[in-house]
Every structure is written in structure tokens, then in C-alpha cells.
C-alpha positions as CSV (number, residue, x, y, z in Angstrom):
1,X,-172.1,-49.3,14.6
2,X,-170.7,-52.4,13.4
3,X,-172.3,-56.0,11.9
4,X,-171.4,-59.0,11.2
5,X,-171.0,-60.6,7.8
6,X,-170.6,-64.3,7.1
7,X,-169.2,-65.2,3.1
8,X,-171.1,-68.6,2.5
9,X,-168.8,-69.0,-0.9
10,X,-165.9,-69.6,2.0
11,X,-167.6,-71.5,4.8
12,X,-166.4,-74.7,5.8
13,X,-169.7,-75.1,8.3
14,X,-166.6,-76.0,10.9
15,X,-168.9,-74.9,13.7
16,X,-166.8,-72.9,15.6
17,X,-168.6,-69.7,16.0
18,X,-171.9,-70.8,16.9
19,X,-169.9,-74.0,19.5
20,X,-167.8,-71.1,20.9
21,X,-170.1,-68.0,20.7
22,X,-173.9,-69.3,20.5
23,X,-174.9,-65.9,21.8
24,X,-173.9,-64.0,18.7
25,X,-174.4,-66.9,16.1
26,X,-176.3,-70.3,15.9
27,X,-176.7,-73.3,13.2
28,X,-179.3,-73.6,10.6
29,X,-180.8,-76.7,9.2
30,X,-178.3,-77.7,7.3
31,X,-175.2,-76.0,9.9
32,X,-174.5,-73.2,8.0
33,X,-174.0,-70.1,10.5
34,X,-177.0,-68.4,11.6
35,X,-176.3,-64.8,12.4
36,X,-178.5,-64.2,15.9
37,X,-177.4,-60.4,16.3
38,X,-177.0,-58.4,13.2
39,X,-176.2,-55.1,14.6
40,X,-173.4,-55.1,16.9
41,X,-174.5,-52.4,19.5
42,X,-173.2,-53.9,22.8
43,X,-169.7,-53.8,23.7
44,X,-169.9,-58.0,24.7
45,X,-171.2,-58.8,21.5
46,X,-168.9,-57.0,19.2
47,X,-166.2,-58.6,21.4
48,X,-167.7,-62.5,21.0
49,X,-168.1,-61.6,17.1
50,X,-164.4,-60.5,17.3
51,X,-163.5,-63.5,18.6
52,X,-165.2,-65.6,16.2
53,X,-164.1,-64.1,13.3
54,X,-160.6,-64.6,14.6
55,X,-161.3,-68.5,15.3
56,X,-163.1,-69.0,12.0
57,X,-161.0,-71.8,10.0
58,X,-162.0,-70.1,6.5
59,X,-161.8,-66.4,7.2
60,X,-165.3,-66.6,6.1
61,X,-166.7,-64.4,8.8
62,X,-166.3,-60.3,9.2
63,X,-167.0,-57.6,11.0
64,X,-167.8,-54.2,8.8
65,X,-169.3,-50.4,9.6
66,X,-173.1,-50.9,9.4
């Protein structure tokens, strides 16, 4: 199983994985990124985390072994 890990020490708050993948992620308060599903158990999710972890401007978002 795999989740999904967001480093806040790199952020940018760009927006681009909860505009492009609101099902996996969302925006707090103050638009940092909210992490909606933590464990990654469906093949569609893993794949929209994938891809928002490639789109991420900083790098700030991965994907590890749970």
C-alpha cells in the first residue's frame, strides 16, 4: 500500500494538485494542500496522486510504501 506525503518546508501553495486532482487533495484555510485520501488503496487514486506529484512545481509532494 502506498500514501501520500506532502513536505510543507518546500510548498509553494501553487495549487496544482488540489485544481487538477481535488479528488485525492483539497486546500486548507490558508491553501496549503490538504491530503483527502491518505492510504492509496485504489488503483485511480494512486494514479491521480501520481500525477500530482509529477505536476507539483516544488517537488514537495510524494508518494512512499505505507
Amino acid at each position: 500500500m502506498k500514501r501520500i506525503v506532502v513536505d510543507r518546508v518546500i510548498c509553494l501553495k501553487a495549487g496544482q494538485c488540489y485544481y487538477l486532482q481535488p479528488s485525492v487533495f483539497k486546500a486548507d484555510s490558508q491553501g496549503w494542500p490538504e491530503i483527502i485520501i491518505e492510504q492509496l488503496e485504489e488503483e485511480d487514486d494512486l494514479e491521480a496522486a501520481e500525477d500530482a506529484a509529477e505536476i507539483c512545481p516544488s517537488g514537495a509532494i510524494t508518494i512512499e510504501d505505507a
